[in-house]
C-alpha positions as CSV (number, residue, x, y, z in Angstrom):
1,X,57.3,-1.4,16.5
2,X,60.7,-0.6,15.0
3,X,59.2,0.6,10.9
4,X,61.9,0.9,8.6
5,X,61.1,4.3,5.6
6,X,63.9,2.7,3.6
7,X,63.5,-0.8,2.8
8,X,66.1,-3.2,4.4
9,X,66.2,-4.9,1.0
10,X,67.5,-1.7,-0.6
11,X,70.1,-1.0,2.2
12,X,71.5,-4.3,2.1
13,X,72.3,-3.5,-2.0
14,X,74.5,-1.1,-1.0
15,X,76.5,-3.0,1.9
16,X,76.4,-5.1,5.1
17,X,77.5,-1.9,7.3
18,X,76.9,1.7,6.3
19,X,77.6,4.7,7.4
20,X,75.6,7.3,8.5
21,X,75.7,11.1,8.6
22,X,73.1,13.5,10.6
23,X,72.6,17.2,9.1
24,X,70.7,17.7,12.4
25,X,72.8,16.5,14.9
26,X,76.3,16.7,12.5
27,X,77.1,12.9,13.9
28,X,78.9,11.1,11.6
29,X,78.5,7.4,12.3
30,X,80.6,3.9,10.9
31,X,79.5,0.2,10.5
32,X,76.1,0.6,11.3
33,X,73.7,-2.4,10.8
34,X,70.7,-1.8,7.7
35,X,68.7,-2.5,11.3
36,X,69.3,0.9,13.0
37,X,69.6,2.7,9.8
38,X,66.5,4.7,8.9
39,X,63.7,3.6,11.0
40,X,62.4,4.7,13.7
41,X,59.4,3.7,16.6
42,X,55.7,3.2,15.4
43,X,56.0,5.5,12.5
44,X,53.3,3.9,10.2
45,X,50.3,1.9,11.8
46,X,50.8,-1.7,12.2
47,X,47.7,-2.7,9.2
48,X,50.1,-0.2,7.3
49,X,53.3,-1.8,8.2
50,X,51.7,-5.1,7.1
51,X,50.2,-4.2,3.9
52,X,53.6,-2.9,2.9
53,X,55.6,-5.9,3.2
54,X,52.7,-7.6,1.8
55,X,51.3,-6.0,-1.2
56,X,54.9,-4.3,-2.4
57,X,58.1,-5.1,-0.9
58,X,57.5,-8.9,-0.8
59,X,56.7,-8.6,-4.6
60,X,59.6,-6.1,-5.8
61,X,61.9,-7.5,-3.5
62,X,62.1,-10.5,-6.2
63,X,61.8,-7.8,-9.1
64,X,65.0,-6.5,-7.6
65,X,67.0,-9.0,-7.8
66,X,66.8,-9.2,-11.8
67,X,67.3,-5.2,-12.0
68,X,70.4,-5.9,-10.5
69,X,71.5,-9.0,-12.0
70,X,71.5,-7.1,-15.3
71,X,74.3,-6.0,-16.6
72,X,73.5,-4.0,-20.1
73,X,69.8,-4.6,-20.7
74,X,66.7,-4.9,-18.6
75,X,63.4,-6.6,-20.0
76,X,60.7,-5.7,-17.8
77,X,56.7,-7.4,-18.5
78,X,54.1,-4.9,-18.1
79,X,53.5,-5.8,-15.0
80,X,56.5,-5.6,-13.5
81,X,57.1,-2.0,-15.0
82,X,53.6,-1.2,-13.3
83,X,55.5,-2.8,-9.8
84,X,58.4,-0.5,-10.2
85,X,56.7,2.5,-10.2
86,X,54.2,1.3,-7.6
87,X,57.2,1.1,-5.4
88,X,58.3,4.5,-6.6
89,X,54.9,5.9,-5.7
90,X,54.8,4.2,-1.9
91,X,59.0,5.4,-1.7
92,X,58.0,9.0,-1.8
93,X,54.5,8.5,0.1
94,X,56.2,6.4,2.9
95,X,59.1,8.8,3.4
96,X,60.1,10.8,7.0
97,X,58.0,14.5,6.9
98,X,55.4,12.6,4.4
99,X,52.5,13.0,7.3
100,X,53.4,16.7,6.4
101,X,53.4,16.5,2.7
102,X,50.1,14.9,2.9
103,X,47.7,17.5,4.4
104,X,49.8,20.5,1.9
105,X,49.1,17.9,-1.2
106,X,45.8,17.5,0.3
107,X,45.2,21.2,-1.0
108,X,47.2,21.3,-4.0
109,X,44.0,21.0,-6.5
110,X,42.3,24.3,-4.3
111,X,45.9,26.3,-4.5
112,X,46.1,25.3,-8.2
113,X,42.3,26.6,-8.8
114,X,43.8,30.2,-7.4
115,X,46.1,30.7,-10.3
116,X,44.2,28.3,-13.0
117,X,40.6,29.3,-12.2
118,X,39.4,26.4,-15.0
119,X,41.4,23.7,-12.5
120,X,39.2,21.7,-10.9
121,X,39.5,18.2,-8.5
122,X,39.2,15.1,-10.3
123,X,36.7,14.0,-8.0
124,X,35.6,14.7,-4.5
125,X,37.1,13.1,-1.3
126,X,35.6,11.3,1.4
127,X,35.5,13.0,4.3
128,X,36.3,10.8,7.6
129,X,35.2,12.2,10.4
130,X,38.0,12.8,13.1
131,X,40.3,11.7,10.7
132,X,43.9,13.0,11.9
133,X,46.7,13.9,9.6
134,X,48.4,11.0,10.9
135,X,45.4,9.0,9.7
136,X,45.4,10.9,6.2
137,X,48.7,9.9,5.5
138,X,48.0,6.1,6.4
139,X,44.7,6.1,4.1
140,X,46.6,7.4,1.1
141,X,49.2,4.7,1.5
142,X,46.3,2.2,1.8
143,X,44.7,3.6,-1.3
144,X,48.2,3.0,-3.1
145,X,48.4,-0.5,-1.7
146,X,44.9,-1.7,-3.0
147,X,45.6,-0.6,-6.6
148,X,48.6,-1.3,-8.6
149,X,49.0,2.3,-8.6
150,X,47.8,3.0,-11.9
151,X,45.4,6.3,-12.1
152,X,42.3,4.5,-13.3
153,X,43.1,2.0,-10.3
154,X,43.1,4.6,-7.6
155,X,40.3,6.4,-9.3
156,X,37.7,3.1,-8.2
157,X,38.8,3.3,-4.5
158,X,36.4,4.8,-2.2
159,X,38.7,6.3,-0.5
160,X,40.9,7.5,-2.8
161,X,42.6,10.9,-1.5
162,X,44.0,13.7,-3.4
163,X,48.1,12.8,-2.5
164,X,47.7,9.5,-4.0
165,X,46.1,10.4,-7.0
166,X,48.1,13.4,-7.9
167,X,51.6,11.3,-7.0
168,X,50.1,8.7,-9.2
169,X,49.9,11.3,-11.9
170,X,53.3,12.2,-11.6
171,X,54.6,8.9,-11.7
172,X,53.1,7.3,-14.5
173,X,53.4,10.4,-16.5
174,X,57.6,10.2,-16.1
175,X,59.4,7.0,-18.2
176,X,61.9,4.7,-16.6
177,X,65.6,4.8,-16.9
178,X,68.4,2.9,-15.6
179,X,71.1,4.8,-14.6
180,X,74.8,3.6,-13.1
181,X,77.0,5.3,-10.7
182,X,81.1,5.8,-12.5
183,X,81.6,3.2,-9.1
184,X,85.1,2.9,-9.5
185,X,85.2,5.8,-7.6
186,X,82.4,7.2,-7.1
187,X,79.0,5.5,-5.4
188,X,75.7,6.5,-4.9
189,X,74.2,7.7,-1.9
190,X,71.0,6.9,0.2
191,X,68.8,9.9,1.4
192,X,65.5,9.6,4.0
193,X,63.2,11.4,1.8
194,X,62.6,8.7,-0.9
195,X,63.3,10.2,-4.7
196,X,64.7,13.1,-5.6
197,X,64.7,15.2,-8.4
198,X,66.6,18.0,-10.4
199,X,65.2,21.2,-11.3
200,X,65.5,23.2,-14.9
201,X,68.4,25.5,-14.5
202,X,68.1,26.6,-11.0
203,X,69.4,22.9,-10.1
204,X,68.4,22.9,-5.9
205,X,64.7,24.7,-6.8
206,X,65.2,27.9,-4.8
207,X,64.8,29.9,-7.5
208,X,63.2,28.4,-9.9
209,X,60.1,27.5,-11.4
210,X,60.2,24.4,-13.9
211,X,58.9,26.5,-16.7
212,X,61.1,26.3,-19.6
213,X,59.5,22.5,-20.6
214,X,55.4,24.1,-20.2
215,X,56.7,27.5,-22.4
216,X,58.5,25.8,-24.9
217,X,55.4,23.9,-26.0
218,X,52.7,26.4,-25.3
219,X,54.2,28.3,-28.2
220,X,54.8,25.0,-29.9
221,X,50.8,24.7,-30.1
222,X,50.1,28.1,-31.2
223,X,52.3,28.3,-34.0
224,X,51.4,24.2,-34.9
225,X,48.9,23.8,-38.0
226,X,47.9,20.2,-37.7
227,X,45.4,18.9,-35.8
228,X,46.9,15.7,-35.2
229,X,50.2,17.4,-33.8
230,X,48.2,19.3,-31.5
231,X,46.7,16.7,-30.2
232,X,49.9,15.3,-29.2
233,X,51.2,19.0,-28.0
234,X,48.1,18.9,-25.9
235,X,48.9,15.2,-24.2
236,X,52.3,16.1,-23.8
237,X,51.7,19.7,-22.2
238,X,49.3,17.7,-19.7
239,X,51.9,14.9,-19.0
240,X,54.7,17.9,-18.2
241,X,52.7,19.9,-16.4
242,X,52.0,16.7,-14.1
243,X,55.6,16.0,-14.3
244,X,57.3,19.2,-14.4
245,X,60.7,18.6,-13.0
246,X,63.5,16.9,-15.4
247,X,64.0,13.9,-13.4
248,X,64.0,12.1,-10.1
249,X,66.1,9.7,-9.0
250,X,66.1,6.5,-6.5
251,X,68.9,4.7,-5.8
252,X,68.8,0.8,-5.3
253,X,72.2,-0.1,-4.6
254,X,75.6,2.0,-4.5
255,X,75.9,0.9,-8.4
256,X,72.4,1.8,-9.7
257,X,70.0,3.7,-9.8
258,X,66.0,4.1,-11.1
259,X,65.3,6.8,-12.7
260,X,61.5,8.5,-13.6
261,X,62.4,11.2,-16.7
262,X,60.2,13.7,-18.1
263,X,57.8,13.1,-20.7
264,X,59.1,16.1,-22.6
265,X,62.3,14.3,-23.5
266,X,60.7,11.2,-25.2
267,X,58.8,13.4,-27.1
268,X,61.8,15.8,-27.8
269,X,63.7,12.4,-29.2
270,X,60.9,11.6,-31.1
271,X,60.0,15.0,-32.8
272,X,63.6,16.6,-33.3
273,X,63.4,16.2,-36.9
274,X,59.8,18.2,-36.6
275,X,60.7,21.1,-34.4
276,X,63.9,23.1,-33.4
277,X,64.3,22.1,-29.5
278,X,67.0,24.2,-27.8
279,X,70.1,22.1,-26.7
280,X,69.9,20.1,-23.4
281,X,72.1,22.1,-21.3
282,X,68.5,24.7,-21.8
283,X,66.7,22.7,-19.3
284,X,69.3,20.1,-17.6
285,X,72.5,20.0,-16.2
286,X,72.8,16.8,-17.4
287,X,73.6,17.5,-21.3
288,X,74.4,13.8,-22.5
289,X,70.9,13.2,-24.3
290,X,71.6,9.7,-24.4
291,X,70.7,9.0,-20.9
292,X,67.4,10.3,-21.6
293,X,66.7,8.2,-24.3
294,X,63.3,6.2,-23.6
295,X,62.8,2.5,-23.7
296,X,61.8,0.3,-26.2
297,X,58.9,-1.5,-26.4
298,X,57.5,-4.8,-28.1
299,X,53.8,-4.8,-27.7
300,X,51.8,-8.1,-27.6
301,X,49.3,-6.7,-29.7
302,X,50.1,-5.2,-33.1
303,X,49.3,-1.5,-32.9
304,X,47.5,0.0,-35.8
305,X,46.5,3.6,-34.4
306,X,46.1,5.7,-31.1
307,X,45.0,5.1,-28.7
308,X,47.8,2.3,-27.8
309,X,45.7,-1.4,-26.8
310,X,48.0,-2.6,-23.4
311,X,48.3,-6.9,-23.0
312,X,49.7,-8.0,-19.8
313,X,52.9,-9.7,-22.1
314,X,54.2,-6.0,-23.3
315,X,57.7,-6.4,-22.9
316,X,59.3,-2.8,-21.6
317,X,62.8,-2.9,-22.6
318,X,65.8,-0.8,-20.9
319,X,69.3,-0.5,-21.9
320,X,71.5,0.6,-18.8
321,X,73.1,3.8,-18.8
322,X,76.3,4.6,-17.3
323,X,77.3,8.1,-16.0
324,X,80.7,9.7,-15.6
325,X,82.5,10.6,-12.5
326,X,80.8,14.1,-13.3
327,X,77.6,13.2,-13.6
328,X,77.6,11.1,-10.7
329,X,78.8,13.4,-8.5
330,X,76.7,15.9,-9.7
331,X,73.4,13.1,-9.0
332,X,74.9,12.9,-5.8
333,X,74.8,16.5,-4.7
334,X,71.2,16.6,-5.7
335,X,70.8,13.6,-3.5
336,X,72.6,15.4,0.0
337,X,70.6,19.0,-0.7
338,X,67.4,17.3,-0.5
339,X,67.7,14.7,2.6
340,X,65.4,15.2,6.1
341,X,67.7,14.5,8.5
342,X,70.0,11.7,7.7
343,X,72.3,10.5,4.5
344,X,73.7,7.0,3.9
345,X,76.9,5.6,2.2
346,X,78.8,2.5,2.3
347,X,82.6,4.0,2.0
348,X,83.4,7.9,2.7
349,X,86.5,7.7,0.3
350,X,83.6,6.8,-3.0
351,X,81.2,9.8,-1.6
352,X,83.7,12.7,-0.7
353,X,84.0,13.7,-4.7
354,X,80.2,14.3,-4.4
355,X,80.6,15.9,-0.9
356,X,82.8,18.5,-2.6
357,X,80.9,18.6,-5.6
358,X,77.5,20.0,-3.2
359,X,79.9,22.4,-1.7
360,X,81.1,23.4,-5.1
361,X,77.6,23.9,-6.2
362,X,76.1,25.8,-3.4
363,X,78.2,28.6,-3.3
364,X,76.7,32.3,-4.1
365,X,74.7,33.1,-5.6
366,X,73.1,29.6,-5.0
367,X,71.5,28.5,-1.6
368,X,72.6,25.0,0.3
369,X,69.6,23.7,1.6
370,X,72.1,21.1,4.1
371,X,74.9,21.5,6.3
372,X,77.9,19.6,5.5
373,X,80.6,21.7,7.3
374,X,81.8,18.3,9.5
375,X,82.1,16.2,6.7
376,X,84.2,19.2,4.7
377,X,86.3,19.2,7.7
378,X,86.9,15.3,7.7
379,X,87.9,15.7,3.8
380,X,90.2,18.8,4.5
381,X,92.0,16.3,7.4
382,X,92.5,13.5,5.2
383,X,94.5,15.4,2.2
């Protein structure tokens, strides 16, 4: 069976054709049908291949098409926010190299134990006997498509695994943004390896450690004096240290894109009046706060105290962000360094700024992860 590990739906967002380029093979492809784009043969098993169409894309293929039909403002139930980050969830599970991922996630709460000896698993996995890494990785996505990929959902399954929770835990931690490409000019790209994020500082995570966010409120918390505050410092050093990176990124069509922020921001928004936060261009590359400015929310139930009561008719509110030519670009190149094997576009002339911009980006001291040398030499031919 032909499995597609980018959905169809999402391809076709972007155009009828695309092109494709290789990093592996440097093979640059034109016009090439959403149908021999990013699939391959028998990659998931077929109760896995079913449950997908089933229990997500079926469902958020719908939820897609009012995402995109926006154009300023995007009013989202609680249910359909929980959707959207389900399919987030199963994008970076279903991705190529994922049967990898799985069995290093699948130690990630022992590793953490080495360095944090107070660390311990949330609860204890089945073990399946004979149970290959191919069948790991198809029993957490199953464990994602039974729930509706909240934690305290995953947490009833019986065979919940450790990848699923912990990806869960990232996920729900980050809050939703909508981001646009400057499109004119410039479009996004599609990558193999689901979402992708950026990095404090060291932008492409070679050398660096996603620390500033976790320091900056340790010694928030030992200088803060109210208990109430530290309460909060407390939920919000769990929440970053869950989602430590500054962002990550999926595109859905060559105009827009959803974005999972940091936790830290909201609450740097919220409490910059309380504290003295360092500017943005501390932790991101991406200094216009505004696009990190969470959503609004109209709750069906009046709210009197913490902790907040949930009703299925929450209304998650988004007002679309648009990014320069700059900032696209710059989304872009985070895009190409972190791809498996294959990158997609609609048009070469509205990627080639972004092309340049990775290049740009990845000279010394910094380290390309990718290989673009073919398509620098297709953009030195056409000047």
């Amino acid at each position: 069976m032909n499995n597609h590990y980018v959905p169809r739906f999402i391809m076709r967002q972007f155009a009828s054709k695309l092109c494709e380029y290789n990093i592996k093979t440097n093979i640059l492809r034109k016009n090439v049908s959403s149908e021999k784009l990013f699939s391959g043969n028998n990659i998931y098993s077929d109760e896995v291949e079913k449950a997908l169409n089933q229990k997500v894309e079926s469902s958020f293929a719908g939820l897609l098409r009012k995402i995109l039909a926006a154009e300023t403002k995007i009013e989202l139930l609680r249910d359909e926010m929980y959707l959207t980050k389900k399919f987030l969830l199963i994008s970076i599970i279903r991705s190529v190299g994922s049967e990898e991922l799985m069995q290093v996630e699948k130690q990630y709460y022992h590793e953490l134990s080495k360095y944090i000896p107070d660390v311990k698993a949330p609860f204890v996995e089945s073990q399946i006997d004979g149970e290959s890494s191919f069948d790991y990785w198809m029993r957490t996505l199953n464990v994602i498509f039974d729930s509706d990929g909240t934690l305290e959902e995953i947490l009833k399954h019986p065979n919940k695994t450790y990848p699923a929770y912990r990806w869960a835990c990232v996920v729900n931690a980050g809050y939703l943004g909508i981001w646009d490409s400057e499109y004119n000019n410039d479009e996004f790209v599609i990558t193999d390896v689901g979402m992708t994020s950026e990095n404090e500082v060291g932008w492409n995570g070679v050398t660096n450690q996603n620390c500033k966010k976790v320091s900056f409120l340790i010694e928030l918390y030992k200088t803060e004096k109210d208990p109430q505050m530290k309460l909060e410092l407390e939920r919000q050093l769990n929440s970053v240290i869950s989602f430590h990176e500054n962002f990550q990124m999926y595109s859905i069509s060559a105009k827009r894109m959803i974005v999972l922020i940091a936790p830290f921001y909201k609450f740097k928004y919220k409490y910059k009046k309380v504290y003295n936060f360092p500017e943005m261009s501390y932790f991101t590359r991406l200094h216009n706060e505004n696009l990190f400015i969470s959503n609004d929310v109209k709750y069906f139930i009046f709210q009197t105290k913490y902790p907040i009561k949930h009703h299925k008719n929450d209304m998650y509110i988004y007002d679309v962000k648009t990014l320069t030519k700059e900032e696209t670009q710059y989304c872009n190149a985070l895009f190409l360094d972190r791809i498996y094997a294959c990158l997609g576009f609609s048009t070469f002339d509205k990627v080639k700024g972004s092309i340049l911009t990775y290049s740009n980006l990845t000279t010394l001291p910094n380290v390309p992860r990718n290989d673009y040398s073919e398509l620098y030499k297709i953009i030195d031919e056409r000047k």
